[in-house]
C-alpha positions in Angstrom: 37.5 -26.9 15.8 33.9 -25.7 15.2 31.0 -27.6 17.3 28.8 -28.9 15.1 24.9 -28.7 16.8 23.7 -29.1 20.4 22.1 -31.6 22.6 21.0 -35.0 21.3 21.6 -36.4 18.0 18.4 -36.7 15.7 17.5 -39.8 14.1 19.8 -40.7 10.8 16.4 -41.3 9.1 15.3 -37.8 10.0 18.8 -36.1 8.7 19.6 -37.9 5.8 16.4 -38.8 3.0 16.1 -40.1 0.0 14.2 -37.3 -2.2 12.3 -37.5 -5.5 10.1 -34.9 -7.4 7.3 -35.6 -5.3 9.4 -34.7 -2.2 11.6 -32.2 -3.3 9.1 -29.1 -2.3 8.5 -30.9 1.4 11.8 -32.6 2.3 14.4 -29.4 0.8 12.3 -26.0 0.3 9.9 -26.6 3.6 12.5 -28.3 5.6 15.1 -25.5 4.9 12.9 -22.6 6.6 14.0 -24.2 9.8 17.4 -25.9 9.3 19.9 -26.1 6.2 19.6 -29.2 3.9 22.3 -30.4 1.9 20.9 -31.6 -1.7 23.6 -34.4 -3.1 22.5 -35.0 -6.7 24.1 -38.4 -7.6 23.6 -41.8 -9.7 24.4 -45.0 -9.1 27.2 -45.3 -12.0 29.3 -42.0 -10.9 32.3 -43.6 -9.3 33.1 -39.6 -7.4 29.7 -40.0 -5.9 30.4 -42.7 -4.0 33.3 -41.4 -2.3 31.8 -38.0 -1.6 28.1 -39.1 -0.5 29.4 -41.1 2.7 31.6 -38.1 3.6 29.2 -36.1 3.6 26.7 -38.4 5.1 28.6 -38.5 8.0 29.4 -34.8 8.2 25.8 -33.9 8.9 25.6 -36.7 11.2 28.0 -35.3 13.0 26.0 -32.0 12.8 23.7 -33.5 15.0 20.8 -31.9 13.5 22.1 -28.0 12.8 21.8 -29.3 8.9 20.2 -32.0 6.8 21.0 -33.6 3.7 18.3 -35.2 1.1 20.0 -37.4 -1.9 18.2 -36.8 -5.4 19.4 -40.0 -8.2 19.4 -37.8 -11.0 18.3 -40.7 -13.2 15.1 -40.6 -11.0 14.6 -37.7 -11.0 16.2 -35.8 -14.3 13.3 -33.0 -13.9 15.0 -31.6 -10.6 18.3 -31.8 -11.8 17.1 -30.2 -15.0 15.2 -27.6 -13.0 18.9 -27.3 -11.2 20.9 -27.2 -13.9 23.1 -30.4 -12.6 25.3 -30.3 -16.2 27.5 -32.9 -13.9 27.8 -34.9 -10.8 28.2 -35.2 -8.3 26.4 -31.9 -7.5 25.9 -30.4 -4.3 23.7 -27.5 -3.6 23.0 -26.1 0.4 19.5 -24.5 0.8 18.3 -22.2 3.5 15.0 -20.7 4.1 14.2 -22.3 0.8 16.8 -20.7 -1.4 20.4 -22.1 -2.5 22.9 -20.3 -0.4 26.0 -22.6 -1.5 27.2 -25.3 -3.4 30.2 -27.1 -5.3 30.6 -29.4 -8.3 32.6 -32.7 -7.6 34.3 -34.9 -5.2 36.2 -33.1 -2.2 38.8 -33.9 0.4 37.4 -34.6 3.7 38.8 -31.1 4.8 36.8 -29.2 2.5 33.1 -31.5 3.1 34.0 -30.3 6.7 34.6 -26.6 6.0 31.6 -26.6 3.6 28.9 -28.0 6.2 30.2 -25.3 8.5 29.5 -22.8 5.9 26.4 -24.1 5.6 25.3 -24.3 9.2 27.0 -20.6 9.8 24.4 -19.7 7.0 21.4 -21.1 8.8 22.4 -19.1 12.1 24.2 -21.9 13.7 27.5 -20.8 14.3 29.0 -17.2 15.1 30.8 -16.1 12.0 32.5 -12.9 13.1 28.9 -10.9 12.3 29.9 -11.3 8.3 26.5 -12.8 8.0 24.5 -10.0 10.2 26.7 -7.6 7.6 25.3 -9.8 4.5 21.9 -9.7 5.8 21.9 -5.7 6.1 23.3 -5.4 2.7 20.7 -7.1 1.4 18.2 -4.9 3.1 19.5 -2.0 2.2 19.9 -2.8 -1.6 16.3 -3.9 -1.1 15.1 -0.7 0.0 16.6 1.4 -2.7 19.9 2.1 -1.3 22.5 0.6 -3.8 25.2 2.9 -2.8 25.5 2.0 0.9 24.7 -2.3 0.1 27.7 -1.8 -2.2 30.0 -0.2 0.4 29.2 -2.9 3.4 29.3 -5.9 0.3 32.9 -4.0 -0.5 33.5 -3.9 3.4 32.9 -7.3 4.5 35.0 -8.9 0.8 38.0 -6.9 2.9 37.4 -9.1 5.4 36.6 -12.4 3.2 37.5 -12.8 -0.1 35.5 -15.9 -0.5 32.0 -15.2 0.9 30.0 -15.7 -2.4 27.1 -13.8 -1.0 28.8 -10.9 -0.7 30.5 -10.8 -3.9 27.0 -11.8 -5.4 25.7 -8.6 -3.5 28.7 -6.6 -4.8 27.8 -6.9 -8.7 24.5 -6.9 -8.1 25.2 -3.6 -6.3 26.5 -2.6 -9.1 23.8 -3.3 -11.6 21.5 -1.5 -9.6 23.1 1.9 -9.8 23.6 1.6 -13.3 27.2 1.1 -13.3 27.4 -2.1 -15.6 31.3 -1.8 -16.1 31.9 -1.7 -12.4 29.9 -5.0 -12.2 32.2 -7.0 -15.2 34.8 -5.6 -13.8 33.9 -7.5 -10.5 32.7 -10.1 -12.0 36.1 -10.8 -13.4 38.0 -10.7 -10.2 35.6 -13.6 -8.8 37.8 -16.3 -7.9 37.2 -19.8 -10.2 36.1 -21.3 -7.0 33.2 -19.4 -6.3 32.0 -18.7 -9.7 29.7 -21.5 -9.8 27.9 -20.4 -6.5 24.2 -19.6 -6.7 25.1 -16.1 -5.7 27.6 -15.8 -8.4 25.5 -17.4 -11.4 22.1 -15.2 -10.0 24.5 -12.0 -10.3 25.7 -12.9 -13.5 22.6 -13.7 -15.0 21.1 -10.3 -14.2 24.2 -8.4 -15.3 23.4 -10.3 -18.7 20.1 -9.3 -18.7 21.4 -5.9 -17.7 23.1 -5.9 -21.0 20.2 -6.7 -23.1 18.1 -4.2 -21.3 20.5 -1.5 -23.2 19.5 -2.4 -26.6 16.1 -3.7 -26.1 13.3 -2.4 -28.6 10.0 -0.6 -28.2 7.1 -2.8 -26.4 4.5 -1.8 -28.9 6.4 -2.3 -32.0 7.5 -5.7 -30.9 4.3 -6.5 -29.8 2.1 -5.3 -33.0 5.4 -7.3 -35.1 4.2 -10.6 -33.5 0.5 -9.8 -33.6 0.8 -9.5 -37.4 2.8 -12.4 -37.7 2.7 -14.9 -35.1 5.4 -17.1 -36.3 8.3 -14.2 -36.7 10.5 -15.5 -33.9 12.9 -12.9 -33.8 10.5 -10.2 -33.1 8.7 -12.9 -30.5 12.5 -12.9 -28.8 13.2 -9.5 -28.7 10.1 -8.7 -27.3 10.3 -10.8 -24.6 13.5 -8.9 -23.8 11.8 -5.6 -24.2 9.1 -7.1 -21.5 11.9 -8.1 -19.5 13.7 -4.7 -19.4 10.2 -3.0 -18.8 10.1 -5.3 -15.3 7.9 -7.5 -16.9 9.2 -10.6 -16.0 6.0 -13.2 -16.1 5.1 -11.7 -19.9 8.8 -12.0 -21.1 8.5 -15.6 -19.6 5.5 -15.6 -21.4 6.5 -15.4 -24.6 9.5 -17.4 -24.4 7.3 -20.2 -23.5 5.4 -19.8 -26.1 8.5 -19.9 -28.8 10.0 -22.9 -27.3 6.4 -24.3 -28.0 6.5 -23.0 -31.4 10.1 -23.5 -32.2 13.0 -25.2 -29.7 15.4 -25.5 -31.7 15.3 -21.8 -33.1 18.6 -20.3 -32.9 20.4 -23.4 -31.2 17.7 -23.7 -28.1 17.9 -19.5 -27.4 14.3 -19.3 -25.9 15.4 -22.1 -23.8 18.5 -20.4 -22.6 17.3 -17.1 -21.8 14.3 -18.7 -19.7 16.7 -20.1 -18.0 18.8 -16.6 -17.4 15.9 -15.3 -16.3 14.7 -18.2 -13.8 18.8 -17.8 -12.3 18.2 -14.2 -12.1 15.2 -14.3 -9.9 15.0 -16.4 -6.6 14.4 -20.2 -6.9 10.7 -19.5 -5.2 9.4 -16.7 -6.9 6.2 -17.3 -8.5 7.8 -16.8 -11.8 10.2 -18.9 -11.3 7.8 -22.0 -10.6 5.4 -21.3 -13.0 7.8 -20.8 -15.8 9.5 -23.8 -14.6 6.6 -26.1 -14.1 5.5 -24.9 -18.0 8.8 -25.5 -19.7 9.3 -28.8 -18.0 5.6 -30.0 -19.1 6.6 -28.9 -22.2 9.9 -30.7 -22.7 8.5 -34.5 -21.2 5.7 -34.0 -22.7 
């Protein structure tokens, strides 16, 4: 059995919180550079939310302060949840070092709450994992740097050694997409087990393999561009040249102009600018610039 925390129990009022949209950024993305925090996104009327927010309220109290947990109503607070993609509840997401590292979509046995806070404390630092997480971490780097061969290998190697570790089979197709080998990275894709293919690592891979995909067949920049100079209102054009300015790493521009179709048109093509903002906000981490901007601008424009 796994010892959750050390030392003296911090106050329930410190671990546990109540967080709105005005909290959100303080109480989960702050809080998370230092420990893990549990986001429970709930409403009074969900009957499974009931039974799985005091399990896992006492979980992290049993933690005794390696994790935290804030509690978002999503009638309250339907921006975040938007801004989340909550589609159902009870939703649970685990942040660390302000980025979602896990997460899981409705009500689970007591075993499983248990198993997942230890995940989620072993991803904060907080618990020897065998050095899968050290492994993780040096994948990352090395994909970061350039070197999509070897991140692939040590994502490969430590999926040998756990089949379920969503970061690594995240790292795996994104691995993949990196060295140009799109095939390789369905084909992984495919073999993701149903249980993890809701995991933020999962859905961020997937959404770049789609834009990937795109990238193939995207048109000229300047063509696009002088298309919707000369006519403003041609959406198609507007579309594919934000995916032209997306496949030239031009992330913020593609964003852009999908902002600026939603604005002109929402409901063109059953939401499409909508949904591809939203591929592209997945693809990219939660804190990126991009990200919050494009976020911020969509939402402004939707409660408007």
């Amino acid at each position: 059995m796994l010892e959750l925390g050390q030392g003296n129990a911090a106050p329930a009022g410190d671990l546990i919180k109540d967080v709105t949209e005005a909290t959100f950024m303080a109480d989960v993305v702050e809080a998370s550079q230092e420990v893990p925090v549990i986001v429970d996104f709930w409403a009074p009327w969900c009957g499974p939310c009931k039974q799985l927010g005091p399990a896992l309220e006492a979980a992290v109290t049993a933690a005794k302060g390696a994790v935290k947990m804030a509690k978002v109503n999503v009638d309250e607070n339907q921006m975040i949840a938007g801004q989340m993609r909550v589609q159902s509840i009870p939703t649970v997401y685990a942040f660390y070092q302000g980025q979602p590292v896990d997460g899981f979509q409705g009500a689970l046995p007591p075993s499983e709450i248990d198993a997942f806070v230890q995940r989620v404390i072993e991803a904060g630092g907080g618990e020897a994992d065998n050095g899968l997480a050290d492994a993780v971490e040096a994948a990352e780097a090395m994909l970061a740097e350039g070197d999509a061969q070897g991140a692939g290998e040590t994502f490969a190697a430590i999926l040998e050694q756990e089949q379920d570790n969503a970061p690594a089979f995240g790292g795996l197709i994104r691995a993949n997409i990196a060295l140009g080998a799109l095939d390789q990275a369905e084909a992984v894709l495919a073999q993701c087990p149903e249980a993890m293919a809701t995991t933020p690592e999962v859905e961020a891979a997937k959404a770049q393999l789609e834009l990937a995909r795109q990238a193939e067949n995207a048109g000229p920049v300047a063509e696009l561009r002088a298309a919707v100079d000369a006519d403003p209102d041609n959406h198609q054009a507007r579309y594919d040249l934000a995916q032209a300015l997306h496949a030239a790493g031009e992330a913020e521009a593609a964003v852009e102009e999908l902002l600026e179709l939603f604005r002109r048109d929402r409901e063109w093509h059953d939401g499409a600018a909508k949904a591809q903002l939203f591929t592209i906000f997945e693809a990219l981490k939660p804190n990126d610039p991009v990200v919050l901007n494009g976020r911020r601008k969509l939402s402004s424009m939707i409660f408007a």
